[in-house]
C-alpha positions in Angstrom: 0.0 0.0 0.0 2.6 2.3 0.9 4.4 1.7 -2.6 0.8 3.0 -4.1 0.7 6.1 -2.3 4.6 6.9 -2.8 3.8 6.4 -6.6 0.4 8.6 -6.7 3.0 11.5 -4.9 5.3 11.3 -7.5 2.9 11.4 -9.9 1.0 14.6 -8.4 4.2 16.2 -7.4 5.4 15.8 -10.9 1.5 17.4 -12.4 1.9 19.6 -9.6 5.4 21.2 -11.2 4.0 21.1 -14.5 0.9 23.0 -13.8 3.4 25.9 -12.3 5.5 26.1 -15.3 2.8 26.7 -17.3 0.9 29.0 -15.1 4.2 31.2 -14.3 4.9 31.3 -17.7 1.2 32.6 -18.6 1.0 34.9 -15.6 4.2 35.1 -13.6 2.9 34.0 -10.7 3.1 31.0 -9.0 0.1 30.3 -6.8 0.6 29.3 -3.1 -1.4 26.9 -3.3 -0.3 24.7 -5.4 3.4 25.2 -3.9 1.7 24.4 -0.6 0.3 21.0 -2.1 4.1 20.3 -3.8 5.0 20.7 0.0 2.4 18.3 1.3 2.8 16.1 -1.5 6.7 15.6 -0.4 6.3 15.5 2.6 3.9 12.6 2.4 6.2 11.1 -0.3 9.0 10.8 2.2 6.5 9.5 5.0 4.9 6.6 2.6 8.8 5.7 2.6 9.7 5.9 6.2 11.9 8.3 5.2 14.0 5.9 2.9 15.4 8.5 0.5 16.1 10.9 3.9 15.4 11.9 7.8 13.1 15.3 8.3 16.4 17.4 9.4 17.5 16.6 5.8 14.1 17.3 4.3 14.8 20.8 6.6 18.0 21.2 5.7 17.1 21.4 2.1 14.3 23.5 2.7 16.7 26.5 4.2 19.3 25.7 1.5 16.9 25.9 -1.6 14.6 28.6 0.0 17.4 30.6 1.7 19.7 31.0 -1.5 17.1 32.2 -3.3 16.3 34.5 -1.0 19.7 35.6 -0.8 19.7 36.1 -4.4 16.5 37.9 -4.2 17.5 40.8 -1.6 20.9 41.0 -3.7 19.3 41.5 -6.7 16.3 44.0 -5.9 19.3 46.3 -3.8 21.1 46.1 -6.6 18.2 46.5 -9.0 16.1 48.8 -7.1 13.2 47.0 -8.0 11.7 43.2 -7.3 14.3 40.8 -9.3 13.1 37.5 -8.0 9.6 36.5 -7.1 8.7 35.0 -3.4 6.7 32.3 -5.5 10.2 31.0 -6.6 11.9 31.7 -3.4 8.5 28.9 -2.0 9.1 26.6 -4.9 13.1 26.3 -4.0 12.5 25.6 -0.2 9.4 23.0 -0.9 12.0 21.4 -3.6 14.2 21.4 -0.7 11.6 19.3 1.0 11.8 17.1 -1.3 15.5 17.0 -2.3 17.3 17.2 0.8 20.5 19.4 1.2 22.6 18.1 -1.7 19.8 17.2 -4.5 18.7 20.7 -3.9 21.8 22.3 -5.1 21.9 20.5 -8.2 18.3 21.7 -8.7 19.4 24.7 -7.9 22.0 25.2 -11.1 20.1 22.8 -13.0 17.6 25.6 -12.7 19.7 28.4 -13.9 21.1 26.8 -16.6 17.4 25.9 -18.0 16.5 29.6 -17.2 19.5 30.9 -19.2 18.7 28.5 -22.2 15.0 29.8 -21.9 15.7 33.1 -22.2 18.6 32.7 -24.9 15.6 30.8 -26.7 13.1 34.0 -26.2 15.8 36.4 -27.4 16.5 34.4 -30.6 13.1 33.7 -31.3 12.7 38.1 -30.9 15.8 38.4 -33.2 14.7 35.9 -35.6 10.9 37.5 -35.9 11.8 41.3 -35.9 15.6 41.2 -36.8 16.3 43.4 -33.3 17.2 42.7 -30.1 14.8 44.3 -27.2 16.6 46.4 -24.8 17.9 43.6 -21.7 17.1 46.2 -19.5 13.6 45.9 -19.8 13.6 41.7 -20.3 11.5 40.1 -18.4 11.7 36.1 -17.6 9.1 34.4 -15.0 11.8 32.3 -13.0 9.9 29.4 -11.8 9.9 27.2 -15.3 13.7 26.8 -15.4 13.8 26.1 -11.3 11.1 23.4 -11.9 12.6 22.5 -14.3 16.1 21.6 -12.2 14.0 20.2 -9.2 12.4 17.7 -11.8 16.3 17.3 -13.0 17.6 16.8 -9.9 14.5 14.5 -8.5 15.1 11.7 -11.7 18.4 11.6 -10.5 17.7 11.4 -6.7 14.9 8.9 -7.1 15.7 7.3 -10.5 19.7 7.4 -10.6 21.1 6.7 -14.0 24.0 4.1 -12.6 23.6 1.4 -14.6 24.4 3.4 -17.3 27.5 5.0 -16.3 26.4 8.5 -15.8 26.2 9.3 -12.1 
């Protein structure tokens, strides 16, 4: 039973990022609810496996690590900026990947997640160049964060949950 309901929280946490990517990207907001039920989701995960994959103080651990860079990043960038750089939605969907990464799955999500960001926006400014010939200003670009972050917590989970060993690669 308990392999059922560690199964049907993969399954939702995995609709559950999917749903934010494409809300973020259609209205640059991620909704604290569904981060909320990514949180409960994991947290259940890790409880339908006795905590197999990791004890709570890792779950925690993660949590402040994915959350707190972020955050970090965030009060950097808007002193630096002058103006909001980083939403809190993707400060909440760094800690709850936290929740269910632990401490050292979340820093690969955490660059995994940059480096789809970077690719995403390379990709919008192409797509820009190649339509109109011209570059918009960078100054006024804007890129909702959370796709490419959920996109290196879902990364970083296959490799976490699913490791790629008997292939070589990790």
């Amino acid at each position: 039973m308990l392999e059922i309901v560690s199964i049907l929280c993969l399954l939702i946490g995995t609709g559950l990022l999917a749903a934010l990517i494409i809300i973020d990207l259609r209205t640059l907001l991620l909704p604290n609810i569904l981060v909320l039920s990514l949180a409960l989701a994991g947290f259940m995960f890790h409880a339908s496996t006795l905590f197999f994959y990791m004890p709570v103080s890792d779950m925690v651990l993660g949590g402040f690590i994915g959350g707190g860079t972020l955050y970090l990043i965030r009060a950097l960038g808007n002193a630096f900026y002058k103006t909001d750089t980083l939403g809190l939605g993707d400060v909440k969907l760094m800690a709850v990947g936290g929740l269910w990464l632990g401490s050292y799955f979340i820093l690969i999500a955490l660059m995994a997640g940059a480096v789809a960001g970077l690719v995403h926006g390379l990709m919008l400014i192409v797509r820009q160049w190649i339509k109109t010939r011209r570059i918009e200003s960078l100054s006024t670009f804007s890129l909702p964060a959370g796709p490419g972050f959920a996109a290196g917590l879902f990364i970083a989970a296959l490799e976490k949950f699913f490791p790629l060993t008997h292939l070589g690669l990790s």
